[in-house]
C-alpha positions as CSV (number, residue, x, y, z in Angstrom):
1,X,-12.0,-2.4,15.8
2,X,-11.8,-4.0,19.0
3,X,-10.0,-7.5,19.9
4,X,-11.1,-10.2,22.2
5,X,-10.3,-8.5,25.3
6,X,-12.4,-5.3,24.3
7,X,-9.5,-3.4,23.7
8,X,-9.5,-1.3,20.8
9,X,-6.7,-2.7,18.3
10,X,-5.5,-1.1,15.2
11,X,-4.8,-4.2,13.1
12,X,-4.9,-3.4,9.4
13,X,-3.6,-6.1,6.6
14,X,-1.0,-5.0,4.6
15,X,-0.3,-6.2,1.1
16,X,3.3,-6.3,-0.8
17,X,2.8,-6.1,-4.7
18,X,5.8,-7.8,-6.2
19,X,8.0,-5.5,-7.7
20,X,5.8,-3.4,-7.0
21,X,3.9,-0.8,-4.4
22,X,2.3,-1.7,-0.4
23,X,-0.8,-1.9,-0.3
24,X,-2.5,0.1,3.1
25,X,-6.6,-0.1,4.0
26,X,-7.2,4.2,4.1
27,X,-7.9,6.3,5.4
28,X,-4.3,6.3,6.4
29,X,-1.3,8.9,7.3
30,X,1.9,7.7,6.0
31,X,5.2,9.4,7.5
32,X,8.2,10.1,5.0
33,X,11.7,10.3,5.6
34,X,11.7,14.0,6.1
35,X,8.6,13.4,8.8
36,X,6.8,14.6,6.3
37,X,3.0,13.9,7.2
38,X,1.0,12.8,4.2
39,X,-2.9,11.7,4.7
40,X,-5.2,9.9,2.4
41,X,-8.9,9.0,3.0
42,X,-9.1,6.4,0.1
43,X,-10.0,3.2,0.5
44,X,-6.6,1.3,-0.2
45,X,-3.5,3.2,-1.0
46,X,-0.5,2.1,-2.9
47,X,2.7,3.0,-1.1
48,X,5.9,3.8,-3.6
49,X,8.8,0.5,-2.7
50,X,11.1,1.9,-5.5
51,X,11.7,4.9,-5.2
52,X,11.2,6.0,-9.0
53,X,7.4,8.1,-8.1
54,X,6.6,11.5,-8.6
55,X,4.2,12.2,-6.1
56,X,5.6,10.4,-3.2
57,X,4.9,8.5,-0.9
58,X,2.4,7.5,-3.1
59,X,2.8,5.1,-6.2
60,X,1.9,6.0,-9.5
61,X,2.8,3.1,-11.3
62,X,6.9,4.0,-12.3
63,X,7.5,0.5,-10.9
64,X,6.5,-0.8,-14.1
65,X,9.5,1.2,-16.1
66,X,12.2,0.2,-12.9
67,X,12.0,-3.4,-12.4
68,X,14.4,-4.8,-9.3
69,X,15.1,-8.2,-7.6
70,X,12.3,-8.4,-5.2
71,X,13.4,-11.9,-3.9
72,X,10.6,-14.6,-3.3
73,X,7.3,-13.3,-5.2
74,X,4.2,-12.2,-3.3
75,X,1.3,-14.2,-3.6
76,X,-1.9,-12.3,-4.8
77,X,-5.0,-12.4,-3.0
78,X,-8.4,-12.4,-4.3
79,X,-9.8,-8.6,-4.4
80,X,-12.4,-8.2,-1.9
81,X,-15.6,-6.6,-3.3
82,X,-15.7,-3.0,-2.8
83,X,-12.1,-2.6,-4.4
84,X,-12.0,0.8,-6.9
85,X,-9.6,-1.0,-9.3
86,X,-7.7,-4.4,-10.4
87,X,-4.5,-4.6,-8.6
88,X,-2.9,-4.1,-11.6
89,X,-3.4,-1.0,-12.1
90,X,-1.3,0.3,-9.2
């Protein structure tokens, strides 16, 4: 991706799933706590917020047993074609 200038930028958009996982554009390496490299080559990955996963970093849907107070609701967007599943299913 390059900007403007013709500088290479690494913008990516980033999506919060209320009560639920962050959304990345893959192929992506995520960093855990432990500094702990972990690398994907899907298209989107979905990013465990609560905590409650068993194959972290990733999500795998426990947010749906562990609700919490995510404050002020994020707004879906419309899927862009191309997307292997609803948003939902994360």
């Amino acid at each position: 991706m390059s900007s403007r200038t013709g500088r290479a930028t690494d913008e990516r958009e980033v999506m919060l799933c209320a009560d639920g996982p962050i959304l990345l554009p893959g192929p992506v390496t995520v960093e855990d706590e432990d500094g702990v490299k972990h690398h994907s080559e899907r298209p989107v990955v979905a990013v465990c917020r609560c905590g409650a996963t068993g194959s972290a970093p990733w999500c795998d849907g426990s947010h749906k047993l562990v609700r919490r107070d995510a404050g002020p609701r994020a707004v879906p967007r419309p899927r862009r074609s191309g997307s292997e599943r609803p948003l939902e299913d994360y």
